[in-house]
Predicted model as a PDB file, atoms N, CA, C, CB and O in Angstrom, pLDDT in the B-factor column:
MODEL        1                                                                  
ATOM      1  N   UNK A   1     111.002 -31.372 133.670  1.00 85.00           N  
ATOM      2  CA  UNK A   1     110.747 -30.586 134.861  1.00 85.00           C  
ATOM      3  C   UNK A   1     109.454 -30.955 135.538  1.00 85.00           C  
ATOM      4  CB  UNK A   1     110.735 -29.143 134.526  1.00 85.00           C  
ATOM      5  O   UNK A   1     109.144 -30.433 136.608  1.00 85.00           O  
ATOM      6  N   UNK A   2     108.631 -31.918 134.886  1.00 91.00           N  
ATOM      7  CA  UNK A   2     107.283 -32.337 135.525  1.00 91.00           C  
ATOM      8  C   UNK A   2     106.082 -31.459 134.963  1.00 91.00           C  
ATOM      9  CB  UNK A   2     107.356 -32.162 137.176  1.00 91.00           C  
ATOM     10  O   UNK A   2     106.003 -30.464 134.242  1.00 91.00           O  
ATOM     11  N   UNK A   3     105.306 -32.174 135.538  1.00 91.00           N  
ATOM     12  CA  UNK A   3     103.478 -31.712 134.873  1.00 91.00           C  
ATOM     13  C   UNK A   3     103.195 -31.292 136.044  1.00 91.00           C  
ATOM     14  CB  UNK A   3     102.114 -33.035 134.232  1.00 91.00           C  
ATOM     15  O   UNK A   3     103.610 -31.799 137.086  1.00 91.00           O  
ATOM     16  N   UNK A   4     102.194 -29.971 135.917  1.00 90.00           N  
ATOM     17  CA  UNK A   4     101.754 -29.538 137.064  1.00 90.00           C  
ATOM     18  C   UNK A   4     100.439 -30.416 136.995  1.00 90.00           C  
ATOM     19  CB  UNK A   4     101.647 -27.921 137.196  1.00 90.00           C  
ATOM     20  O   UNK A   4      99.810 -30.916 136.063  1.00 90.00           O  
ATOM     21  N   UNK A   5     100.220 -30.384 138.958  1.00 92.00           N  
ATOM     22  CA  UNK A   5      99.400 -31.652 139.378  1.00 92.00           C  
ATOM     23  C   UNK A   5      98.196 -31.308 138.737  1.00 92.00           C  
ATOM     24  CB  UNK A   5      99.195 -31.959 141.016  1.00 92.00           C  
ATOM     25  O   UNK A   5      97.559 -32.192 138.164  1.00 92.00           O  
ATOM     26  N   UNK A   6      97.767 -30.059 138.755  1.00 90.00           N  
ATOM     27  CA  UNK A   6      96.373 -29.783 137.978  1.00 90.00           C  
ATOM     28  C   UNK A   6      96.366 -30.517 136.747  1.00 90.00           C  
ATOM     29  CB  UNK A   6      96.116 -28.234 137.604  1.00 90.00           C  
ATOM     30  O   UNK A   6      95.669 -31.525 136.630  1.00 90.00           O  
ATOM     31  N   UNK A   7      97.130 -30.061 135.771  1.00 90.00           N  
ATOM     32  CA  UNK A   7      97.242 -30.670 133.912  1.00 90.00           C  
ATOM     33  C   UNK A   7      97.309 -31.923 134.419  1.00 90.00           C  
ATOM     34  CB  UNK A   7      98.806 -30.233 132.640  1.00 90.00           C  
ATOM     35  O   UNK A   7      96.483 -32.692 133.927  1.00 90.00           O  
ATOM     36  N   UNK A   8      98.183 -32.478 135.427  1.00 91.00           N  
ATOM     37  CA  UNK A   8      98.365 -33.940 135.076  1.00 91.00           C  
ATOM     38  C   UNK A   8      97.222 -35.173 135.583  1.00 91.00           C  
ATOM     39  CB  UNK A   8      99.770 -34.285 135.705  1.00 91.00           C  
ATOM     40  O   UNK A   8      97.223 -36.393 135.415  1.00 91.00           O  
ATOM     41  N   UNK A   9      96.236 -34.211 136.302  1.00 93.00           N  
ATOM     42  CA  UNK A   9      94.836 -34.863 136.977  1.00 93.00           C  
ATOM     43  C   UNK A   9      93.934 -34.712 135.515  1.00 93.00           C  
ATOM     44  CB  UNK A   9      94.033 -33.766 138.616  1.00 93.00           C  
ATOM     45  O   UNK A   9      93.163 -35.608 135.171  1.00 93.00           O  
ATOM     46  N   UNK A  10      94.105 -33.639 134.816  1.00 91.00           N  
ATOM     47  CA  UNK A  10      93.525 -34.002 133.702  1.00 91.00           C  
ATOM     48  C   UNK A  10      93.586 -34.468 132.399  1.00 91.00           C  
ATOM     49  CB  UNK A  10      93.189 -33.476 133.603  1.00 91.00           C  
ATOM     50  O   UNK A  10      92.731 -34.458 131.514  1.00 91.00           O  
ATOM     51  N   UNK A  11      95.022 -34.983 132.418  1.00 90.00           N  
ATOM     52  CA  UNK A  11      95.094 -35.988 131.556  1.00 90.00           C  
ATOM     53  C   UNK A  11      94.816 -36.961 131.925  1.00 90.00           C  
ATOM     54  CB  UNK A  11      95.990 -36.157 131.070  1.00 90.00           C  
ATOM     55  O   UNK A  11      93.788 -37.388 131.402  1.00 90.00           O  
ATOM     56  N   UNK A  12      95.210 -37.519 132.556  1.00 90.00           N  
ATOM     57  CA  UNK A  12      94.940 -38.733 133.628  1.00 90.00           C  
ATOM     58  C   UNK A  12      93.205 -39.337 133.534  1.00 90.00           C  
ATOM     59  CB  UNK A  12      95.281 -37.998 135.420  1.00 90.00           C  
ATOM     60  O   UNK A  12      92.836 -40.503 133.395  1.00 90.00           O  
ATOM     61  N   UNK A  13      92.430 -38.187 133.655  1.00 90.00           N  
ATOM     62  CA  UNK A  13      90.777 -37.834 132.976  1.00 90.00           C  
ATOM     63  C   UNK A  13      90.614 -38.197 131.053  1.00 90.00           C  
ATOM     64  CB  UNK A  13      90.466 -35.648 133.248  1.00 90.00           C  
ATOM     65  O   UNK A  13      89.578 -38.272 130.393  1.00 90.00           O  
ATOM     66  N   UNK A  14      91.781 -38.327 130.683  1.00 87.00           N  
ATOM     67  CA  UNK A  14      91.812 -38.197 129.081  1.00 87.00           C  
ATOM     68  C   UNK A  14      90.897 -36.881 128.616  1.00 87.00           C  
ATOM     69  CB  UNK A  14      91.131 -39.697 128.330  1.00 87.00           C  
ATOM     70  O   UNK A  14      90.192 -36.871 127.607  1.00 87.00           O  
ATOM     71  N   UNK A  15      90.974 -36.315 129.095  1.00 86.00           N  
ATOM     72  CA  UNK A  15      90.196 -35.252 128.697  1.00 86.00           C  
ATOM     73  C   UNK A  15      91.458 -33.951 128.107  1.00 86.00           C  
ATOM     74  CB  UNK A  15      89.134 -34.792 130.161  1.00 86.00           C  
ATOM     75  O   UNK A  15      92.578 -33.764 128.584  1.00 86.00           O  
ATOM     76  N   UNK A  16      90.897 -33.318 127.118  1.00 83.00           N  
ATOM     77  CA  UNK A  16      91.480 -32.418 126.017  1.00 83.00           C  
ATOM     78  C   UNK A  16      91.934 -31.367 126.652  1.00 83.00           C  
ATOM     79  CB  UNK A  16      90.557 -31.967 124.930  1.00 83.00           C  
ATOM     80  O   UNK A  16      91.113 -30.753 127.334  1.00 83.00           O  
ATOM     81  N   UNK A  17      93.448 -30.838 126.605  1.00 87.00           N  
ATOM     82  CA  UNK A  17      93.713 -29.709 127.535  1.00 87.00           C  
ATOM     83  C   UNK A  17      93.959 -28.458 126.494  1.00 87.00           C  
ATOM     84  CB  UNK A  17      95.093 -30.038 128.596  1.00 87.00           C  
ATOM     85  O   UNK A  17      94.532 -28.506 125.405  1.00 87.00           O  
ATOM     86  N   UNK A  18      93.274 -27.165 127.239  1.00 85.00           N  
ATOM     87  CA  UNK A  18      93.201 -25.885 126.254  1.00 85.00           C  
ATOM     88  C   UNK A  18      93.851 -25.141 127.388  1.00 85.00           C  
ATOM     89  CB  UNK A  18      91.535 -25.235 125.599  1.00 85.00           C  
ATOM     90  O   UNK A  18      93.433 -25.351 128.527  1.00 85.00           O  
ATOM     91  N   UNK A  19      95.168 -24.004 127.119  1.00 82.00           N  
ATOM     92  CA  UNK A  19      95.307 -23.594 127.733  1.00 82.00           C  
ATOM     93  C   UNK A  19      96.190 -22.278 127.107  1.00 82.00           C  
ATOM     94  CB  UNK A  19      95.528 -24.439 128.524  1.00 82.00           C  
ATOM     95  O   UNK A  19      97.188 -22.436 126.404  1.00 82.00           O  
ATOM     96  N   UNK A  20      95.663 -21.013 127.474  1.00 85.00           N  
ATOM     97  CA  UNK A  20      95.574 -19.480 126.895  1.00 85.00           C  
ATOM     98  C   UNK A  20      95.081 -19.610 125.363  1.00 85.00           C  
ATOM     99  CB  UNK A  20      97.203 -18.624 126.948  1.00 85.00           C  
ATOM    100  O   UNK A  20      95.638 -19.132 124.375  1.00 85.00           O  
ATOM    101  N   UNK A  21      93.695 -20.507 125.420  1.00 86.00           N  
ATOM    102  CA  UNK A  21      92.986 -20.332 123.719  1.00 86.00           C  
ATOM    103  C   UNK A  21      93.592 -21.198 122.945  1.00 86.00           C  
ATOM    104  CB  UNK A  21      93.194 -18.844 122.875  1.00 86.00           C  
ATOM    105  O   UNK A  21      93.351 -20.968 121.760  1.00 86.00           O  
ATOM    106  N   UNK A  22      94.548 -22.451 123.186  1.00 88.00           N  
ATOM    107  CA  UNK A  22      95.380 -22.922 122.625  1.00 88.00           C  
ATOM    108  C   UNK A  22      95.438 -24.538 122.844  1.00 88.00           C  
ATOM    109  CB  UNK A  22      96.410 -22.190 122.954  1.00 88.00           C  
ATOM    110  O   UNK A  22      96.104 -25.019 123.760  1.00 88.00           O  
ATOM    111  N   UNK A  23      94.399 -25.646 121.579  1.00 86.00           N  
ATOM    112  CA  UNK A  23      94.011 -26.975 122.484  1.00 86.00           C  
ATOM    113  C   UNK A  23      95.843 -27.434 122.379  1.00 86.00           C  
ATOM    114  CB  UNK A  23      92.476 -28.424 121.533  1.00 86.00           C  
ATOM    115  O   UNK A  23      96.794 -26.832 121.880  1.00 86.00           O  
ATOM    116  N   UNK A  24      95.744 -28.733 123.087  1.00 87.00           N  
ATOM    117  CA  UNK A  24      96.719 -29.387 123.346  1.00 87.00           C  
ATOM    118  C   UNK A  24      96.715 -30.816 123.296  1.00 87.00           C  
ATOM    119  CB  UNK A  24      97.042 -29.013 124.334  1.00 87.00           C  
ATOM    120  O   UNK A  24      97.200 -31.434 124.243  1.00 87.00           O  
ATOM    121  N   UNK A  25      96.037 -31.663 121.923  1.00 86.00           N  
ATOM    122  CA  UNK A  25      95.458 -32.623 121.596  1.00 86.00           C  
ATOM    123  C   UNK A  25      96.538 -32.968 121.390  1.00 86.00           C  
ATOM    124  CB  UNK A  25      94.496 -32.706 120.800  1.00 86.00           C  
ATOM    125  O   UNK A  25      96.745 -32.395 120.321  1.00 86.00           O  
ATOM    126  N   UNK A  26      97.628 -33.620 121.671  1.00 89.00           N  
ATOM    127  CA  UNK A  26      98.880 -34.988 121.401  1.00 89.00           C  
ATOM    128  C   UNK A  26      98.205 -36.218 122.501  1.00 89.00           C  
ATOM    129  CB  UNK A  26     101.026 -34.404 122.089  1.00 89.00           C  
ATOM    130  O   UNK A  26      97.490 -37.200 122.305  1.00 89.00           O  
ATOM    131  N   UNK A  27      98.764 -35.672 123.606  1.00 90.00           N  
ATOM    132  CA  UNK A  27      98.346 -37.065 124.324  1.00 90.00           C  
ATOM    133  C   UNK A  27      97.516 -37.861 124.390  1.00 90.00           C  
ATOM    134  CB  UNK A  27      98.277 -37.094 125.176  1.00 90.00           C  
ATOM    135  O   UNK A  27      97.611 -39.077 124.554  1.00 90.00           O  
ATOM    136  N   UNK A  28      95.912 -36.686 124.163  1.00 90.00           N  
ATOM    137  CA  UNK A  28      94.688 -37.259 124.200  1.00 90.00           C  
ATOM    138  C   UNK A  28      94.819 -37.876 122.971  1.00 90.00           C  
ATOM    139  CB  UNK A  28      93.499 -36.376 124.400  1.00 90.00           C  
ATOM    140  O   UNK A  28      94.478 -39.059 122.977  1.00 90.00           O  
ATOM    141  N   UNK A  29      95.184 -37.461 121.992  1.00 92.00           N  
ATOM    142  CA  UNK A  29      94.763 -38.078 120.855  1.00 92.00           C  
ATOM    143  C   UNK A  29      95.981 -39.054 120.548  1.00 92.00           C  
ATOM    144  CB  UNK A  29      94.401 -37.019 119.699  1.00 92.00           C  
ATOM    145  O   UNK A  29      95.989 -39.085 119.318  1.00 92.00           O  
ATOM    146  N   UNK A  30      96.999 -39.856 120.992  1.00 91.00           N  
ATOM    147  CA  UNK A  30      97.562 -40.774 121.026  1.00 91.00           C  
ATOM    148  C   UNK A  30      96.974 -41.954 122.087  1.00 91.00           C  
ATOM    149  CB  UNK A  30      98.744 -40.299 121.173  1.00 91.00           C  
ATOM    150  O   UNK A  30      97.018 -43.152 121.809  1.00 91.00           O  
ATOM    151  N   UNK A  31      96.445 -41.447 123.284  1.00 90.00           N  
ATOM    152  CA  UNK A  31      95.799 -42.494 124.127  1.00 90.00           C  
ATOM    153  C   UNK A  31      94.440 -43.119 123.222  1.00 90.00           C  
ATOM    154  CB  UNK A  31      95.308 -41.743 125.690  1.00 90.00           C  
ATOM    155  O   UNK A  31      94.339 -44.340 123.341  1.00 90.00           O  
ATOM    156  N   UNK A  32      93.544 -42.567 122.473  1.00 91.00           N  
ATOM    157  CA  UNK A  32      92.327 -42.728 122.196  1.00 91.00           C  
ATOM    158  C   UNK A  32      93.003 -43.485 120.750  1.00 91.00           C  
ATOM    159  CB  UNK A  32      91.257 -41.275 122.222  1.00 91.00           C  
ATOM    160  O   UNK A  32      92.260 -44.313 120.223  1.00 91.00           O  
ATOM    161  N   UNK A  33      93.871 -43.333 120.325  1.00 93.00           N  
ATOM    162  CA  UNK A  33      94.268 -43.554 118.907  1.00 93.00           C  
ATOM    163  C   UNK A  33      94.596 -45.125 119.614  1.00 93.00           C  
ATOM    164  CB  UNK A  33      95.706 -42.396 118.039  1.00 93.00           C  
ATOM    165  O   UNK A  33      94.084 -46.195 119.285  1.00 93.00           O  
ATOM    166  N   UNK A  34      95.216 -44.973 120.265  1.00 93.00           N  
ATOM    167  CA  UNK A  34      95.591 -46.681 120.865  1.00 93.00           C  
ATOM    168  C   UNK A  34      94.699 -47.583 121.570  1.00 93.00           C  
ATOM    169  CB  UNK A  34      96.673 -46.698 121.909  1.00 93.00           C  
ATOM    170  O   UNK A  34      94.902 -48.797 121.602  1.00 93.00           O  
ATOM    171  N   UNK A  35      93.537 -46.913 122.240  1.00 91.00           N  
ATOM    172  CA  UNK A  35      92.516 -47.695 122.880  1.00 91.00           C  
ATOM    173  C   UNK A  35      91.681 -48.115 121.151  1.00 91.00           C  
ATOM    174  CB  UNK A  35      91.442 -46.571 124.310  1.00 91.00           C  
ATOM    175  O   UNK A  35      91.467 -49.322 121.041  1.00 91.00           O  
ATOM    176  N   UNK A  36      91.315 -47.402 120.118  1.00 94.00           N  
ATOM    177  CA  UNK A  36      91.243 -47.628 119.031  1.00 94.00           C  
ATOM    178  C   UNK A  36      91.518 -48.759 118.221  1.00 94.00           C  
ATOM    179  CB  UNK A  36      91.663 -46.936 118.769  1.00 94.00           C  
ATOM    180  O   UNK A  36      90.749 -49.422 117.525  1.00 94.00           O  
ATOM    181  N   UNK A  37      92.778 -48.880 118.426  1.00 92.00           N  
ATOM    182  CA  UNK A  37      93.557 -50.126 117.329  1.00 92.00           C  
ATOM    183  C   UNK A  37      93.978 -50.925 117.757  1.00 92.00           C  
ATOM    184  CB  UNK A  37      94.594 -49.939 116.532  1.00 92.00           C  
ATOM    185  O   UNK A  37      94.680 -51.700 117.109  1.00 92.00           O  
ATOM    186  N   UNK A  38      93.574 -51.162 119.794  1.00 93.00           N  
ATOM    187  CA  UNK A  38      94.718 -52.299 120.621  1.00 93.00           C  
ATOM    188  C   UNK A  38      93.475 -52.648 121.571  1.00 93.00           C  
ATOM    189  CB  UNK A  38      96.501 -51.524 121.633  1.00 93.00           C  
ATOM    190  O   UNK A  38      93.281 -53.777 122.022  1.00 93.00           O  
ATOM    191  N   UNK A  39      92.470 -51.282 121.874  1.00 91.00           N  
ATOM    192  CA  UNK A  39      90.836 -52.004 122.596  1.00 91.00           C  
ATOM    193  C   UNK A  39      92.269 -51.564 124.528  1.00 91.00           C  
ATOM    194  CB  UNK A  39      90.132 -55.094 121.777  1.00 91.00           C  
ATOM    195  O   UNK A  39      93.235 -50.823 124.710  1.00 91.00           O  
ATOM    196  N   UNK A  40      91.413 -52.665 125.491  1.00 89.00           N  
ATOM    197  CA  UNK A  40      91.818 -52.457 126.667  1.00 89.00           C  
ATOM    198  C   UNK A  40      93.388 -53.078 126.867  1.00 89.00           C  
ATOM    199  CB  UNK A  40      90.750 -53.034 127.564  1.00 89.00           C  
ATOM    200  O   UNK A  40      93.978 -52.833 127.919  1.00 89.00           O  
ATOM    201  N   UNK A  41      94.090 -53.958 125.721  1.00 91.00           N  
ATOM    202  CA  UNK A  41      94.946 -54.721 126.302  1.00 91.00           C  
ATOM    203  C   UNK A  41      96.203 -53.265 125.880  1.00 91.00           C  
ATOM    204  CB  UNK A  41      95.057 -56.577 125.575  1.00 91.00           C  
ATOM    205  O   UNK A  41      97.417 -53.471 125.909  1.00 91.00           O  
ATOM    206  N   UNK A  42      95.773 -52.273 125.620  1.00 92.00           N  
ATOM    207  CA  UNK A  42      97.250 -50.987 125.362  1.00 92.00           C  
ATOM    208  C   UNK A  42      96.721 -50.771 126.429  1.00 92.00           C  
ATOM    209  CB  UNK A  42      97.543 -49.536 124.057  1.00 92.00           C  
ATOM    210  O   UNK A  42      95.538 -50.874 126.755  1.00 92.00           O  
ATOM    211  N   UNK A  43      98.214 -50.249 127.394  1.00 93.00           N  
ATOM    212  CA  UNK A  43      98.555 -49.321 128.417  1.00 93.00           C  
ATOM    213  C   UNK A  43      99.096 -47.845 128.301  1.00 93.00           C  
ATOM    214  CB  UNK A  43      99.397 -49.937 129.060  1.00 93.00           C  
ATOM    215  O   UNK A  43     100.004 -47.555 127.521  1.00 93.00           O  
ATOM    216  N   UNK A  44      98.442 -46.876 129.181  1.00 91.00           N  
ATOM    217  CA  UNK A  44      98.951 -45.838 128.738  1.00 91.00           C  
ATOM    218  C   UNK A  44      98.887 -44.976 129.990  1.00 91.00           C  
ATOM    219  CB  UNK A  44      98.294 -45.359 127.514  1.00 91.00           C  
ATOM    220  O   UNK A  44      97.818 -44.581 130.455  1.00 91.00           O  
ATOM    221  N   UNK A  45     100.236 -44.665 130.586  1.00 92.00           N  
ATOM    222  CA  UNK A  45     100.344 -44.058 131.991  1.00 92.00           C  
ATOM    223  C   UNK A  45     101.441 -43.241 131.914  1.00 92.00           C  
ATOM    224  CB  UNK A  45     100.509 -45.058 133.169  1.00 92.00           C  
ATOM    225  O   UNK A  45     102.505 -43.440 131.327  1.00 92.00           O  
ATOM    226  N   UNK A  46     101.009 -42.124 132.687  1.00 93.00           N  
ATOM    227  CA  UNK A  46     102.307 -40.879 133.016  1.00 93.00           C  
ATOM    228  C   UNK A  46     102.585 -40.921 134.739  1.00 93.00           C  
ATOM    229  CB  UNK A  46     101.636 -38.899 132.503  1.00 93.00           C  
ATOM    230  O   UNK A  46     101.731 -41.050 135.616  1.00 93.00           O  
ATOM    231  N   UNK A  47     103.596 -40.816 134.847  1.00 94.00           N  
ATOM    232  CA  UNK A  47     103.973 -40.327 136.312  1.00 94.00           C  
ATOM    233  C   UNK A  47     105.186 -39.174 136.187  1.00 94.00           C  
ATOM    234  CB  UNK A  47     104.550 -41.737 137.304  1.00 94.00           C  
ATOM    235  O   UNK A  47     106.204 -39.083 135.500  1.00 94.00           O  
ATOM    236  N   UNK A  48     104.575 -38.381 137.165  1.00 94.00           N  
ATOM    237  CA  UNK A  48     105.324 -36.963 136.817  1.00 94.00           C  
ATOM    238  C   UNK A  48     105.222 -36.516 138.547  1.00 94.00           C  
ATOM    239  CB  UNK A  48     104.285 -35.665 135.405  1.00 94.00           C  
ATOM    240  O   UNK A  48     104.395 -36.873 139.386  1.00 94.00           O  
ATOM    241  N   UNK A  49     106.467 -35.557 138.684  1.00 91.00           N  
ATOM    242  CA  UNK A  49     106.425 -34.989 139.805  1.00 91.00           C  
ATOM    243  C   UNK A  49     107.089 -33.451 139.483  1.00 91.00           C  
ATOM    244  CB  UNK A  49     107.153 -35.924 140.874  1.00 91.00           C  
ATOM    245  O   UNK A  49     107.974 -33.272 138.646  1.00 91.00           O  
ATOM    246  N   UNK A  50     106.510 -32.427 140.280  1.00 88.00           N  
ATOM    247  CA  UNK A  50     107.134 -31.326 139.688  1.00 88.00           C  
ATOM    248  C   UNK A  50     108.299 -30.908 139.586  1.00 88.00           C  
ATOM    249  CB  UNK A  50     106.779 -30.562 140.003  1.00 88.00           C  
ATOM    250  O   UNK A  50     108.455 -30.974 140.805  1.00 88.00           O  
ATOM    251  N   UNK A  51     109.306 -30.519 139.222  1.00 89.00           N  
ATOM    252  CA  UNK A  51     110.586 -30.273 140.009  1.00 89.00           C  
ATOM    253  C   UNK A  51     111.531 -31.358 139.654  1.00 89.00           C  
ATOM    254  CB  UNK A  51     110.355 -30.244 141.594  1.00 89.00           C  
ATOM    255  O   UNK A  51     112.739 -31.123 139.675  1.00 89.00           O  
ATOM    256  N   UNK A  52     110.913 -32.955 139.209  1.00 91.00           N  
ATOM    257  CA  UNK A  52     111.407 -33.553 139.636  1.00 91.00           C  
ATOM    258  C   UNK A  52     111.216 -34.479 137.888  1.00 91.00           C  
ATOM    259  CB  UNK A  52     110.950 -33.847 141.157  1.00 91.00           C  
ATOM    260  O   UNK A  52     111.627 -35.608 138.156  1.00 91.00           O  
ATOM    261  N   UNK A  53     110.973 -34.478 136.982  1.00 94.00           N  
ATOM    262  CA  UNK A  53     110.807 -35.121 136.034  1.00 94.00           C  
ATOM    263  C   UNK A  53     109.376 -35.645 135.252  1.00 94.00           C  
ATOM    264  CB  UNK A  53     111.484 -35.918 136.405  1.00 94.00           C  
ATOM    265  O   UNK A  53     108.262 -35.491 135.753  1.00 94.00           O  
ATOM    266  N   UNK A  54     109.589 -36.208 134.103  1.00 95.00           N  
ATOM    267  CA  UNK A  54     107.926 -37.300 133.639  1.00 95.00           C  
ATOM    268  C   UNK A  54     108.553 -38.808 133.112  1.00 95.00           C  
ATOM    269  CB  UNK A  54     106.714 -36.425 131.800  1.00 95.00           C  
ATOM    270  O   UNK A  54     109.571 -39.121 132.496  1.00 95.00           O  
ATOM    271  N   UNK A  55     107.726 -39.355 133.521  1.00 95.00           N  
ATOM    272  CA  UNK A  55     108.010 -40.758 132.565  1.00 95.00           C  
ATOM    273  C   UNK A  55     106.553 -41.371 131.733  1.00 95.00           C  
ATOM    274  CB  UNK A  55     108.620 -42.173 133.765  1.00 95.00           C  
ATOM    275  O   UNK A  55     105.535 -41.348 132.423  1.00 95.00           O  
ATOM    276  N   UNK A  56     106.451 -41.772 130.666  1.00 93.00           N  
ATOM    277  CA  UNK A  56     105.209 -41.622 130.334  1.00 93.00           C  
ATOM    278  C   UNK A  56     105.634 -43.286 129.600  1.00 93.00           C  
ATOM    279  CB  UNK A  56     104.660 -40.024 129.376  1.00 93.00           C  
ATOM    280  O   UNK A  56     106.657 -43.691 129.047  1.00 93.00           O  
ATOM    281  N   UNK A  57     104.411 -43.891 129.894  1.00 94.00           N  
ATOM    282  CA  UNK A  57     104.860 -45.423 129.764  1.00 94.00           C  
ATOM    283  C   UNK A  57     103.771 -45.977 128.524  1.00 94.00           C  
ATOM    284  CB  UNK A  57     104.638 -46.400 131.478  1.00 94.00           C  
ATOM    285  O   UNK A  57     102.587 -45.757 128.778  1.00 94.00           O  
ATOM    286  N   UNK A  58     104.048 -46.636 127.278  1.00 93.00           N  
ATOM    287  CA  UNK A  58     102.597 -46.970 126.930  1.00 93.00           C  
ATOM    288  C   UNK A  58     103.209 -48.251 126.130  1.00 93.00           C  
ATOM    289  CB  UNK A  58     101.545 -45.665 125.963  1.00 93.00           C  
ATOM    290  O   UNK A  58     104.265 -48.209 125.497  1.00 93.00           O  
ATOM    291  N   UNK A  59     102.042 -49.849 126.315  1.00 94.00           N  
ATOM    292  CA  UNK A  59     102.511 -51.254 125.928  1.00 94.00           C  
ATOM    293  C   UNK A  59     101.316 -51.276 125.158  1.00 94.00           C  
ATOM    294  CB  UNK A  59     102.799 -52.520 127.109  1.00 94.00           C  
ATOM    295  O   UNK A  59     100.115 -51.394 125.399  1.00 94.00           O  
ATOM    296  N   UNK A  60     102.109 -51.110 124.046  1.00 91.00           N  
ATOM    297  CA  UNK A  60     101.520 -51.616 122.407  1.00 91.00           C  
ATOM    298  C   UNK A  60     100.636 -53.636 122.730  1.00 91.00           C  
ATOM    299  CB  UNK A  60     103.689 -51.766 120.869  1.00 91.00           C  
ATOM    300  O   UNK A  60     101.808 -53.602 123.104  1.00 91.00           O  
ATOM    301  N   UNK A  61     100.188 -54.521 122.851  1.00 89.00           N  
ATOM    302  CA  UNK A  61      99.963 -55.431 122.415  1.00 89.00           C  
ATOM    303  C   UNK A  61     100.776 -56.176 121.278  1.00 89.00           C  
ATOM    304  CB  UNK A  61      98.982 -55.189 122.254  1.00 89.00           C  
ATOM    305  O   UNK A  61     100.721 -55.524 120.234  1.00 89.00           O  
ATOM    306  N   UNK A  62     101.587 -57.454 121.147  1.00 86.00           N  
ATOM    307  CA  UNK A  62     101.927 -57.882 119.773  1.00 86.00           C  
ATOM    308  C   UNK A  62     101.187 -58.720 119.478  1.00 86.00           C  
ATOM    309  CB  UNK A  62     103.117 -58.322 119.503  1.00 86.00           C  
ATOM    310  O   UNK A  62     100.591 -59.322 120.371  1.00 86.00           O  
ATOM    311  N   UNK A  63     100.970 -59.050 118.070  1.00 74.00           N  
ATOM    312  CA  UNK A  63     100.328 -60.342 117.856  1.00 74.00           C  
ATOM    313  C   UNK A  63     100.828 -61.575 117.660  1.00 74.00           C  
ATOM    314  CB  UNK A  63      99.700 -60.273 117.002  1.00 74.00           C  
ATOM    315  O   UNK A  63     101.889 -61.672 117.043  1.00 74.00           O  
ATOM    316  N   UNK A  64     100.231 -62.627 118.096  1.00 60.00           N  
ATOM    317  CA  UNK A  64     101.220 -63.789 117.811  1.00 60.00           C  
ATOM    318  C   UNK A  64     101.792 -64.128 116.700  1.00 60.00           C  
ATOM    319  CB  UNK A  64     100.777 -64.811 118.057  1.00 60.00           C  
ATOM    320  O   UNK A  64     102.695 -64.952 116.550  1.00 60.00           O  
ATOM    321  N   UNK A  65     101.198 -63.406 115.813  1.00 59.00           N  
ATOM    322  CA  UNK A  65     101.246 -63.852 114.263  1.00 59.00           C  
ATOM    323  C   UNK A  65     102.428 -63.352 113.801  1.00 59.00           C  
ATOM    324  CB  UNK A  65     100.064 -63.322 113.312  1.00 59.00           C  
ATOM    325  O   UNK A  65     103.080 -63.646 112.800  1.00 59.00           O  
ATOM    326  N   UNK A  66     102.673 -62.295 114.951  1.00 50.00           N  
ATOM    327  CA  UNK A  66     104.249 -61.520 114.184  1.00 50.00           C  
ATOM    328  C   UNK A  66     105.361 -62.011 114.985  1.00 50.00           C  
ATOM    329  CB  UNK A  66     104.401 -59.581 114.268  1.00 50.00           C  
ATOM    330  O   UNK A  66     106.513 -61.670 114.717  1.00 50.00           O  
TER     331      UNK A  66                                                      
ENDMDL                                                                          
END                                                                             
C-alpha cells in the first residue's frame, strides 16, 4: 500500500524510525549491515508511492572468486 512520504524521507536519511514508543530498526539495520560487509559497491533503494505500492531494491557485490 506504500510508505508514507514522511517515513519514507526518513529512511531514505538511514536514520532509525520510532513510532508510538516503538523503534523500527529492520531497514536501518540491514542497510548499515551491508554498507558494513560490501563498503559503497552495495546498493540499497526504496521507491514507494502511497496508494500505490513499494519496491525496495538492494545489489549484494559478488566476488570473482565465487
Amino acid at each position: 500500500r506504500g510508505i508514507d512520504p514522511e517515513i519514507l524521507a526518513r529512511i531514505r536519511e538511514n536514520q532509525p524510525l520510532k513510532m508510538n514508543g516503538v523503534s523500527h530498526l529492520g531497514i536501518w539495520n540491514c542497510r548499515n549491515r551491508m554498507r558494513l560487509y560490501y563498503g559503497e559497491k552495495a546498493k540499497f533503494s526504496i521507491i514507494s508511492e502511497p496508494g500505490e505500492g513499494t519496491i525496495v531494491w538492494m545489489e549484494i557485490p559478488v566476488s570473482e572468486e565465487e
